[in-house]
C-alpha positions as CSV (number, residue, x, y, z in Angstrom):
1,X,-3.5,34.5,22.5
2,X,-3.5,30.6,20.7
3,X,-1.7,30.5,17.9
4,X,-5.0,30.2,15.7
5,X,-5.6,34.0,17.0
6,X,-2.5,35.2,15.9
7,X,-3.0,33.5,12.9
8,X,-6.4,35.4,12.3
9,X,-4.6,38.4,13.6
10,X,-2.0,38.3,11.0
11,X,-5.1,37.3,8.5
12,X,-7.2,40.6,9.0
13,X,-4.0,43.3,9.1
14,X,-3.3,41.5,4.7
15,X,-6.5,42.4,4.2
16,X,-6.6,45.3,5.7
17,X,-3.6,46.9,3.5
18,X,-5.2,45.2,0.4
19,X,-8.2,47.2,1.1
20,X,-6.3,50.2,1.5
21,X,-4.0,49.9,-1.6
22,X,-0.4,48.5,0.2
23,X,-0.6,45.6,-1.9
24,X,-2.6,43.4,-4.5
25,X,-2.6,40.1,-4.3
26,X,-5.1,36.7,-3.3
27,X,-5.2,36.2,0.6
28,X,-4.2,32.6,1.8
29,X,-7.7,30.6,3.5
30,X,-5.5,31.0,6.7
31,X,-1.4,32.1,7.8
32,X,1.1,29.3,9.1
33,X,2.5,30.7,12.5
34,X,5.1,28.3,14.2
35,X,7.4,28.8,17.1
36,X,10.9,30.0,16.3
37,X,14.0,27.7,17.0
38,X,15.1,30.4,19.6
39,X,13.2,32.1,22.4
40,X,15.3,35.1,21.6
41,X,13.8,35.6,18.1
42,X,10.0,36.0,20.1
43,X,7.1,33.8,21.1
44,X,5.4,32.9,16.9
45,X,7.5,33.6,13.6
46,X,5.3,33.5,10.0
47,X,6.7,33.5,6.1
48,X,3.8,35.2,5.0
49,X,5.7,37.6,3.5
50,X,8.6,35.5,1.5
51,X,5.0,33.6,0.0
52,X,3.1,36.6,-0.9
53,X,5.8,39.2,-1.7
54,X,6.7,37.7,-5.1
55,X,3.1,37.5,-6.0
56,X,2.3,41.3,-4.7
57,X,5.4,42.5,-6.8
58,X,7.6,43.6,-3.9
59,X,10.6,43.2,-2.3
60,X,10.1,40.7,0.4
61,X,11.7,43.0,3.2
62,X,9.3,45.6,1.6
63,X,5.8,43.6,2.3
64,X,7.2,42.1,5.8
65,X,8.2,45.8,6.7
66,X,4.4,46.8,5.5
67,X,2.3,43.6,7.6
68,X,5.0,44.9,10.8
69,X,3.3,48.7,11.0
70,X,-0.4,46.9,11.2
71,X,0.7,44.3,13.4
72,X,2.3,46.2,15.8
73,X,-1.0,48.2,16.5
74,X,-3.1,45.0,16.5
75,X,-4.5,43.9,20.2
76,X,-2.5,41.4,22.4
77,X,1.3,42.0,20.2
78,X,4.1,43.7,22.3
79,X,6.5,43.8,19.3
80,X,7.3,42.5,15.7
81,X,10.6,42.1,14.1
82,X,11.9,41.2,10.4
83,X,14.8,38.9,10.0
84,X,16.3,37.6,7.4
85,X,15.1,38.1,3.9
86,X,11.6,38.4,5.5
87,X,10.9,36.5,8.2
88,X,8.2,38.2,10.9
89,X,9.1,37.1,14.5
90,X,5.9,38.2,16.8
91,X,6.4,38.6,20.6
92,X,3.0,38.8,22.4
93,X,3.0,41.6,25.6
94,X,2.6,39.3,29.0
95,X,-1.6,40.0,29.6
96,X,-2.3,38.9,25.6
97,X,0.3,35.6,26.7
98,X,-1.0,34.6,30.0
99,X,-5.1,35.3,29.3
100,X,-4.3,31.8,28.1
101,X,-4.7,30.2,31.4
102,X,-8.2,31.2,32.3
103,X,-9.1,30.3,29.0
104,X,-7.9,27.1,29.7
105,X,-9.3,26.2,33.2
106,X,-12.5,27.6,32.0
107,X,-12.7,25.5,29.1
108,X,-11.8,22.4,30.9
109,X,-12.0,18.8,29.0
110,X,-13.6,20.4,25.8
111,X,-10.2,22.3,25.6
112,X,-8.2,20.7,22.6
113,X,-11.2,19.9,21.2
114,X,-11.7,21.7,17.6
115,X,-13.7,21.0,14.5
116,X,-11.1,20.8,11.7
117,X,-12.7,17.6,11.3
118,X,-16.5,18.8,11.3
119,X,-18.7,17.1,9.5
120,X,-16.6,13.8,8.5
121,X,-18.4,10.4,8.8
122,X,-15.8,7.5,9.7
123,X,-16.0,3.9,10.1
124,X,-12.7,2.8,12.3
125,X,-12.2,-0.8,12.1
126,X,-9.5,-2.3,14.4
127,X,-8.1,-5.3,16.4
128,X,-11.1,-7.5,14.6
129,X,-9.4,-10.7,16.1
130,X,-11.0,-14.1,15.6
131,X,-12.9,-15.2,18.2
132,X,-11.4,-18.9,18.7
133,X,-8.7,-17.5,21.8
134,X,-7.6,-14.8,23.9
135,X,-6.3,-11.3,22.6
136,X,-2.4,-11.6,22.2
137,X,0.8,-9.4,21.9
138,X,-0.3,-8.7,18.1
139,X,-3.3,-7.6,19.1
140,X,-1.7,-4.8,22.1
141,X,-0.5,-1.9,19.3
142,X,-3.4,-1.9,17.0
143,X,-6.0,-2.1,20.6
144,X,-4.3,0.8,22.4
145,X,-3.6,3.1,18.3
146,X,-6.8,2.4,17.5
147,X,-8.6,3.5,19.9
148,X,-6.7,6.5,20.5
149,X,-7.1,7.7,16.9
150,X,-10.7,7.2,17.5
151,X,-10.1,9.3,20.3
152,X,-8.4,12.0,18.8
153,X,-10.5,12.0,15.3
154,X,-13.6,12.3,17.6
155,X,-11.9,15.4,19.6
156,X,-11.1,16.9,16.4
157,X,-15.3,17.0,15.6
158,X,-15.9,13.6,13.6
159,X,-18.8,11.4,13.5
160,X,-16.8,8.2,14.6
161,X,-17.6,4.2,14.7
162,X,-15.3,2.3,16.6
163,X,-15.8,-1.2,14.6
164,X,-14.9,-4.5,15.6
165,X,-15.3,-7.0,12.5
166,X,-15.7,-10.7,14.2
167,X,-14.3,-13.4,11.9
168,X,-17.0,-16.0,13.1
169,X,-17.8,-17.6,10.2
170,X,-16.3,-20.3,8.1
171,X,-14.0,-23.4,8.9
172,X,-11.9,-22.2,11.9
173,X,-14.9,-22.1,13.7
174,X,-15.8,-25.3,13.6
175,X,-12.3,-26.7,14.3
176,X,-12.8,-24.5,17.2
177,X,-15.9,-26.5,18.1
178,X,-14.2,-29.4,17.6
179,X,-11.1,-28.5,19.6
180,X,-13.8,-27.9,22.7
181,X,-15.5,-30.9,22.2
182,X,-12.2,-32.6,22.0
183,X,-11.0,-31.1,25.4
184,X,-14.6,-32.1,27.0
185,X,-13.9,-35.7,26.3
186,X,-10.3,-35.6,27.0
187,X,-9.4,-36.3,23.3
188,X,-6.4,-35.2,21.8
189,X,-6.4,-31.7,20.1
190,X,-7.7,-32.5,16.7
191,X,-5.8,-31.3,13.5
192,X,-4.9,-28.1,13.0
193,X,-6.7,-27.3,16.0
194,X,-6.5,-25.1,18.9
195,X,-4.4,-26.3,22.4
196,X,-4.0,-24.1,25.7
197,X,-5.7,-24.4,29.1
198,X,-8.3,-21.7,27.8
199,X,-10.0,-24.4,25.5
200,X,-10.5,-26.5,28.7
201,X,-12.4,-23.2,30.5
202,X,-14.6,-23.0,27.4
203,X,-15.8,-26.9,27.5
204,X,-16.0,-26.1,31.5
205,X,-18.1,-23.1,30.5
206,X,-20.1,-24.7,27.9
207,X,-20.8,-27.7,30.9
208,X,-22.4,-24.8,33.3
209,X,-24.4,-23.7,30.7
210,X,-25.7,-27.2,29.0
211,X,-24.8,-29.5,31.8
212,X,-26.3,-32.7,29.7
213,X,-24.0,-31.6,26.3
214,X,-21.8,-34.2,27.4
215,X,-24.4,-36.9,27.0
216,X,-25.1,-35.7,22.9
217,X,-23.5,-37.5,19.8
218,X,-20.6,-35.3,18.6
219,X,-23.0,-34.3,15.1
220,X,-26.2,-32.6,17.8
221,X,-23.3,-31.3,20.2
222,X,-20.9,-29.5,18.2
223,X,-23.2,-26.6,16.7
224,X,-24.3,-25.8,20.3
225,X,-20.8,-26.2,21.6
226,X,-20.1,-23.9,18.8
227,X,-22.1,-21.2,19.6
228,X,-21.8,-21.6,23.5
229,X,-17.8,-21.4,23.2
230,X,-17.6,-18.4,20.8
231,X,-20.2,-16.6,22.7
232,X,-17.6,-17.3,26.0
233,X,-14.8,-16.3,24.1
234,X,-16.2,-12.9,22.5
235,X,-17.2,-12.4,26.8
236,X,-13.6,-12.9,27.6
237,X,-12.3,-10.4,24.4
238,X,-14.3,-7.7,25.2
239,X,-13.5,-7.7,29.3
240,X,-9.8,-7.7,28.6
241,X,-10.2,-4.3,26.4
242,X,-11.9,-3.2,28.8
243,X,-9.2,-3.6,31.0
244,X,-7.2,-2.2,28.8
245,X,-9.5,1.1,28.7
246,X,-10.9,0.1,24.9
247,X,-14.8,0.2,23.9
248,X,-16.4,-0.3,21.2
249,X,-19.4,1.2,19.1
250,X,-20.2,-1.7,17.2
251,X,-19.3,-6.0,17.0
252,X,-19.9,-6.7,13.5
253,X,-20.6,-10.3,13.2
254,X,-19.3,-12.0,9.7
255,X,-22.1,-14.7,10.4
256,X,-24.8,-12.2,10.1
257,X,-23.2,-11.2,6.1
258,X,-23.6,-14.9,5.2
259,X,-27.4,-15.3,6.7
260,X,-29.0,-12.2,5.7
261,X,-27.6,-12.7,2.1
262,X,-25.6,-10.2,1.8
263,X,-22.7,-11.5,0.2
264,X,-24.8,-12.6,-2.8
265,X,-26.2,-9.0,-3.0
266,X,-22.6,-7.7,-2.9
267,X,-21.9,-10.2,-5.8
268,X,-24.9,-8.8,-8.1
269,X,-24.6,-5.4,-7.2
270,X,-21.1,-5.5,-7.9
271,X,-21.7,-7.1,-10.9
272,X,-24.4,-4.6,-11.7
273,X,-21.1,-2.2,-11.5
274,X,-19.7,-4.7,-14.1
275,X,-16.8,-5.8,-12.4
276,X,-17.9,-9.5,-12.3
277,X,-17.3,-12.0,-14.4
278,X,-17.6,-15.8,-14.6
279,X,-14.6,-18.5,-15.2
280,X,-14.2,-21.8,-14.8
281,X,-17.6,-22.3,-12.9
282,X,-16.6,-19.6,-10.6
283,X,-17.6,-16.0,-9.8
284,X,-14.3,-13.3,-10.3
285,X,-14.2,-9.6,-9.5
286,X,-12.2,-7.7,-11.5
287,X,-9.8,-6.2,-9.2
288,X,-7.0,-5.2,-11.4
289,X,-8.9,-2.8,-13.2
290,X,-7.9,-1.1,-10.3
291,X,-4.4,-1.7,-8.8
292,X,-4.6,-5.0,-7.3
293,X,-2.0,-7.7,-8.6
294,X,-4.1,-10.5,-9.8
295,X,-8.5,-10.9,-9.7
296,X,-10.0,-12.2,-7.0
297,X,-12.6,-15.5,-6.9
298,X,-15.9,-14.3,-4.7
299,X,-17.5,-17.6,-5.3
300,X,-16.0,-20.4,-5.9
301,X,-17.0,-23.4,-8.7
302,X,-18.5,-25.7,-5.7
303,X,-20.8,-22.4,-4.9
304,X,-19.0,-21.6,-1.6
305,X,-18.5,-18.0,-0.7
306,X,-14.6,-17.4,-0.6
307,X,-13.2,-14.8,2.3
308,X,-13.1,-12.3,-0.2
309,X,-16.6,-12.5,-0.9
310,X,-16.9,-11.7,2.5
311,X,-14.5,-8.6,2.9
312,X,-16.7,-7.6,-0.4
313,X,-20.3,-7.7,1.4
314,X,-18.5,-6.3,4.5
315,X,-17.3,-3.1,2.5
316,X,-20.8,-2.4,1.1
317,X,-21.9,-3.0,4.6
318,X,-20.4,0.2,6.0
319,X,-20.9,2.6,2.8
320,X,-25.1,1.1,3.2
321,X,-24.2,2.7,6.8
322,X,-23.3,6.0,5.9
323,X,-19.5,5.9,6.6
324,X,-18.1,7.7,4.0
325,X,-14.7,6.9,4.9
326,X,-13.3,3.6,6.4
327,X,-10.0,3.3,7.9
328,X,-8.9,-0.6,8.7
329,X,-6.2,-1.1,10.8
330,X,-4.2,-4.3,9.9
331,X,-1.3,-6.5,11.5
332,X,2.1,-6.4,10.1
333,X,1.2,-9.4,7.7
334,X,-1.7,-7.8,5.9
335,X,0.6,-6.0,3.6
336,X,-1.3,-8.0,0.8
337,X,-5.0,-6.6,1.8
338,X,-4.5,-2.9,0.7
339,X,-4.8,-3.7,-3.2
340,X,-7.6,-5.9,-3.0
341,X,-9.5,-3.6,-0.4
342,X,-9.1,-0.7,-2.4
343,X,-9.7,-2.6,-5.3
344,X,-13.3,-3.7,-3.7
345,X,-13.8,0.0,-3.1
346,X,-13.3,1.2,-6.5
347,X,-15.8,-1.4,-7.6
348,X,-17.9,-0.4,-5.4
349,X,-17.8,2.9,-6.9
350,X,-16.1,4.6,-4.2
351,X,-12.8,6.8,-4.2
352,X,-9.9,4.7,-3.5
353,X,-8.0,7.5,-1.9
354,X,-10.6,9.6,-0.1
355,X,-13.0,6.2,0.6
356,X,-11.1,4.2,2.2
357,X,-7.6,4.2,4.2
358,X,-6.0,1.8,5.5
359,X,-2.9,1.5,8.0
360,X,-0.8,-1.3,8.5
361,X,0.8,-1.7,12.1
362,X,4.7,-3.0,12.8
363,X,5.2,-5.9,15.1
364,X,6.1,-5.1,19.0
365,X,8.4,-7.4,20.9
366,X,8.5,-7.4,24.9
367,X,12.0,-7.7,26.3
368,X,11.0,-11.0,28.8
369,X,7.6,-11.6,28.2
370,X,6.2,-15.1,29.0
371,X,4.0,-17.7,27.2
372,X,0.8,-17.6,28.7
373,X,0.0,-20.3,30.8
374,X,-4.0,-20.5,29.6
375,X,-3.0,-20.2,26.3
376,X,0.3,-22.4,26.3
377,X,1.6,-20.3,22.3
378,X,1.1,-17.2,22.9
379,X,1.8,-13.9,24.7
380,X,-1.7,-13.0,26.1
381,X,-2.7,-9.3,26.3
382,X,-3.9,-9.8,29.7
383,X,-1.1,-10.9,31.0
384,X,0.8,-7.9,29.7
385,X,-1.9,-6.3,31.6
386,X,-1.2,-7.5,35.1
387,X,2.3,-7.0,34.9
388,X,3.3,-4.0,33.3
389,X,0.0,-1.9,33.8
390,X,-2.4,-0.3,31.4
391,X,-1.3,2.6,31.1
392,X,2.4,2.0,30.7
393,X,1.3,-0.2,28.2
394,X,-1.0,2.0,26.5
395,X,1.1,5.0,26.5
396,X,4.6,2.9,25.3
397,X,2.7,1.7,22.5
398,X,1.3,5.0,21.9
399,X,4.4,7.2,21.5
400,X,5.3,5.9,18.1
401,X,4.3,5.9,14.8
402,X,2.4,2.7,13.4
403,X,4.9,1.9,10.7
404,X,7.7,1.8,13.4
405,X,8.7,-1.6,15.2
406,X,9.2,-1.6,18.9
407,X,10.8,-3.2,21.5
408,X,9.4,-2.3,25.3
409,X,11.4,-2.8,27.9
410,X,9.9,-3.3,31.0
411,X,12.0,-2.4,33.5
412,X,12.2,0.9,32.3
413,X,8.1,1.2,32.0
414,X,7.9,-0.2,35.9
415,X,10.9,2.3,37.0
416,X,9.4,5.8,38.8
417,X,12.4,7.7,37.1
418,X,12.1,10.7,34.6
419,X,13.8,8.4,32.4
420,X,10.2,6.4,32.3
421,X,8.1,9.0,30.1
422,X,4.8,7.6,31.4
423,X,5.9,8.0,34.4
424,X,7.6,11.6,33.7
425,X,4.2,13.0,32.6
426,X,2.2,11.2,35.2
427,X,4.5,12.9,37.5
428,X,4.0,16.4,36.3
429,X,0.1,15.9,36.7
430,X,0.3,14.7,40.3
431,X,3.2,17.1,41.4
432,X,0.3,20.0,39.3
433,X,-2.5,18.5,41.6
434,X,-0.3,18.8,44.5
435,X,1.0,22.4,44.1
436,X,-2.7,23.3,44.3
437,X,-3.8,21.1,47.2
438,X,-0.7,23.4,49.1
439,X,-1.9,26.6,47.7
440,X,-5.1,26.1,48.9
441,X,-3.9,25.1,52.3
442,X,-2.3,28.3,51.9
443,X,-5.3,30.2,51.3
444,X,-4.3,30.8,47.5
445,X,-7.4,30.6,45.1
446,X,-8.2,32.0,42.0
447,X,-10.3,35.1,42.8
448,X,-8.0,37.0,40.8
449,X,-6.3,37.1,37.9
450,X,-3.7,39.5,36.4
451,X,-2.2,37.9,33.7
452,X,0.3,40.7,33.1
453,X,2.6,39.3,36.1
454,X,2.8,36.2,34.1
455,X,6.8,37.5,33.0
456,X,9.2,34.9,34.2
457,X,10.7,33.1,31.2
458,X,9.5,29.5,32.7
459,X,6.1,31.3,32.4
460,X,6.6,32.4,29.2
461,X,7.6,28.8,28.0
462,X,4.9,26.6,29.3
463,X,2.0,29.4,27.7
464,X,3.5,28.8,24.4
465,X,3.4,25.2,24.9
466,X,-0.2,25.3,26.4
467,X,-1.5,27.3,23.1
468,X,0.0,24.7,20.7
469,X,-2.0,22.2,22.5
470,X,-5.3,22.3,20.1
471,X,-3.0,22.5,17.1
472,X,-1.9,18.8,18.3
473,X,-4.7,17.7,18.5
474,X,-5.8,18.3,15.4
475,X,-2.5,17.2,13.9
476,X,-2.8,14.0,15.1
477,X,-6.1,13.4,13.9
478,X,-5.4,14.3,10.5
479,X,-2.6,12.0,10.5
480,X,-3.9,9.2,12.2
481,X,-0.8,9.9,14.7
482,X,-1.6,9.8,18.4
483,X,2.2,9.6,19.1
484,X,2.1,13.3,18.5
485,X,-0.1,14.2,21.8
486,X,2.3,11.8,23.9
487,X,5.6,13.9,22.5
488,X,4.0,17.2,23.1
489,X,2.9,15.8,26.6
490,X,6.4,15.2,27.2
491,X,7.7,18.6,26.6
492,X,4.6,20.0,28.2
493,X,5.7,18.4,31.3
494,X,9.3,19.7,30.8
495,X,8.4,23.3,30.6
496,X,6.2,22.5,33.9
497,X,9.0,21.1,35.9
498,X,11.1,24.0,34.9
499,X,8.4,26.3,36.3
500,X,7.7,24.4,38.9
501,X,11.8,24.6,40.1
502,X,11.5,28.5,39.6
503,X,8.1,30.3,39.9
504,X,6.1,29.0,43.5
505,X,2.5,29.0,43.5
506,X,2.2,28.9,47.2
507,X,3.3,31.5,49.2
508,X,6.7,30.5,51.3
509,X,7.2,30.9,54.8
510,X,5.6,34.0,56.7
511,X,4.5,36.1,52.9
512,X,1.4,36.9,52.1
513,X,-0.9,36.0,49.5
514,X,-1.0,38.0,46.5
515,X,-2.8,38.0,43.2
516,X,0.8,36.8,41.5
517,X,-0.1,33.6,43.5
518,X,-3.4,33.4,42.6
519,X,-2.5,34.0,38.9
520,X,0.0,31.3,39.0
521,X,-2.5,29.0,40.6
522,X,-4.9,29.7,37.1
523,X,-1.6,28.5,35.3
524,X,-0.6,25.8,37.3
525,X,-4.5,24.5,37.2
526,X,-4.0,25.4,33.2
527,X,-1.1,22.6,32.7
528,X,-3.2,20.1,35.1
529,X,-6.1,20.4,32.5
530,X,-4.3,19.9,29.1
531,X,-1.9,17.0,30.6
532,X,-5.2,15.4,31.4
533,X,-7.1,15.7,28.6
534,X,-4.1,14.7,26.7
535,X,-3.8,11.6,28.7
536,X,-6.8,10.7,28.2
537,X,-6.8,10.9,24.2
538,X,-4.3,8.0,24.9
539,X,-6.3,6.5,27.2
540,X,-4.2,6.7,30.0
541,X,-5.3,7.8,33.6
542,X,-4.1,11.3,34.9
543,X,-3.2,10.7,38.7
544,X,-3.7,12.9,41.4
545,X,-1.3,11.8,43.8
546,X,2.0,9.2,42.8
């Protein structure tokens, strides 16, 4: 029984005794059930009655002692005690427990997967780095976050688009043209330009493609050079997130906002809204009409676009899309974004706080790391890549909250200790795989299944940890919190250790096979299955052999 069956247990006995006269009183939409501190007090423990009891005119010991008669008689519950001033701790009888674990294995990857998100149209907009050099250490938390809260919103049923918003218009990418052409002469780096032995690949890439570039005045060469070097670039981005096991739906090009006009639509419509207004020769949005500290200039007195104008057009872009909630995840020095975007949203006629949401990630720091050599300032993603792995990195920088700095240390992410928690769970999924390749050699499979003999306490532990699974999952997506699936895969692979040291699948020495082998084989097949699919909401790879 998962704790959402309880819950709908415990649901249908209240209205059940309203129906019959126990009590009067409104019915919650559904019942809290959490695990009690202490195994002693039973498997699931609910305040139902300390909510309702005040509200039904009773004493709360009264109401608890009322819900205890029907759900003592209800399917799958061995016993149900009152504690305190009206606590209800619920032990479920060993079949109701264990049935877990065919449920499981026969659900496979879709279990975890619920709809508490159902229906929900998002627009997830992260990394968005600018396309004039290589991914970098800012870049790692929000790449591997991102994409696993697109991972776990999309297990939790909602429509999701993974967004990547390229900054290719404006200034920096002609100083990045410049910087190539620079390089392809053998010029210095121009001001405010861009250095690094990755601006020398580009001209060498541009060369293969236009071989007679070289021979064109710098005014002809520089817009092909342009394009030619971002297109490189962008090529060399979106390989190294795929090596980092991150896709995206959509590149949303900030060129294509300035040629198909849309930033002067965004500027009429908004003003249409009446939120513009003209000063000084240029065009203003009211912003602080809604929150933000000062107004912002969409065009300026010369009649050039400003970046804001921009972000304005882009925001219009994804409600004309049919996202009805956007979620931008920003670096550490974005604080100064949320007014203004919300500020754009509220213009736009959207709900500030049900529209839009944005998330602001803290800085990471790499005990060691190196310069790269390509890029000669920076700590290149890829290189983080090759040396600590992706999924060490992935995982590290998914076990904490956004809003928390952190500091990885690598020896500890390249150690094969139970100290590593990659490495711990990893562990538990290979050492899960291998139990069964040794049953089977054993001639254990799962023909049967008796979940009664499922007793020993190890047993009893890693079912109640198995049924809180999709109750993660959806926790995490509704907080934008992936670190919440790698905790829970932690203890998961605690409790299957434990088991593991006490309860053998495989039959030992000369002993036949029984059906309390075959049974454990469903559970030990049970943990495989959720430490997977939780691995892979964090995009991290569940070996079968370490």
């Amino acid at each position: 029984m998962r704790p959402e069956q309880l819950s709908d247990a415990i649901s249908h006995a209240l209205s059940d005794a309203v129906a019959a006269g126990e009590f009067s009183v409104d019915l919650p939409d559904t019942v809290k059930v959490e695990r009690p501190k202490s195994r002693d007090h039973g498997d699931w423990a609910t305040n139902v009655a300390l909510q309702l009891a005040k509200r039904a005119g009773m004493n709360p010991r009264e109401f608890a002692t009322l819900l205890k008669g029907r759900l003592e008689s209800a399917e799958g519950i061995a016993s149900v005690d009152i504690a305190g001033p009206g606590f209800l701790n619920i032990t479920l009888d060993a079949a109701s427990a264990g049935e877990l674990a065919r449920t499981i294995v026969e659900a496979g990857d879709s279990y975890g997967r619920n709809d508490s998100m159902s229906g929900r149209v998002v627009n997830l907009e992260f990394v968005s780095a600018n396309p004039t050099g290589p991914l970098h250490i800012g870049h790692t938390r929000w790449a591997a976050l991102g994409d696993s809260i697109g991972r776990v919103l999309r297990a939790s049923g909602a429509s999701i688009t993974r967004e990547y918003y390229i900054n290719d218009a404006g200034n920096q990418m002609n100083v990045f043209a410049q910087s190539v052409y620079n390089r392809m002469h053998d010029l210095p780096v121009p001001e405010g330009g861009y250095p690094g032995e990755y601006v020398r690949e580009l001209a060498d890439a541009v060369l293969a493609e236009r071989p007679d570039i070289r021979d064109l005045d710098a005014e002809a060469a520089l817009p092909v050079i342009r394009e030619l070097a971002y297109q490189a670039q962008l090529a060399d981005i979106k390989q190294t997130l795929s090596d980092f096991g991150v896709e995206f739906d959509v590149y949303f090009s900030e060129q294509t906002l300035h040629a198909s006009g849309a930033v002067g639509q965004a500027v009429d419509r908004l003003r249409e809204q009446g939120h513009v207004f003209d000063d000084g020769g240029a065009v203003w949005l009211r912003t602080t009409d809604f929150g933000d500290d000062k107004d912002r200039v969409m065009i300026r007195a010369n009649g050039e676009p400003t970046y804001f104008a921009a972000d304005a057009a882009y925001y219009l872009s994804k409600k004309d899309r049919g996202f009805t909630e956007k979620i931008y995840l920003l670096g550490a020095d974005h604080h100064g974004y949320v007014g203004r975007l919300k500020a754009i949203a509220s213009c736009a006629g959207d709900d500030a706080e049900a529209n839009i949401e944005i998330l602001i990630g803290q800085l990471i720091s790499v005990n060691g790391a190196k310069l790269s050599k390509r890029a000669g300032n920076i700590i290149e993603l890829r290189d983080l890549i090759n040396w600590l792995g992706a999924d060490a990195l992935r995982y590290s920088l998914g076990r904490y909250p956004a809003d928390s700095p952190i500091a990885i240390d690598p020896e500890l992410l390249q150690s094969k200790t139970n100290d590593n928690p990659v490495f711990y769970v990893q562990y538990a999924h290979a050492r899960s795989c291998a139990a069964a390749r040794n049953a089977g050699e054993k001639g254990v499979d799962r023909t049967a299944f008796d979940a009664a003999l499922l007793t020993h306490e190890t047993e009893n532990e890693l079912l109640a940890l198995l049924a809180q699974y999709p109750n993660q999952v959806a926790s995490a997506a509704e907080f934008r919190e992936p670190h919440r699936i790698a905790r829970y895969l932690e203890s998961l692979a605690g409790a299957y250790h434990r088991w593991y040291g006490a309860c053998r699948v495989a039959p030992q020495g000369n002993e036949s096979v029984t059906d309390l082998n075959r049974t454990r084989l469903w559970l030990n097949d049970a943990t495989t299955q959720v430490l997977a699919n939780g691995l892979h909401l964090l995009g991290v790879t569940a070996p079968e052999r370490m």
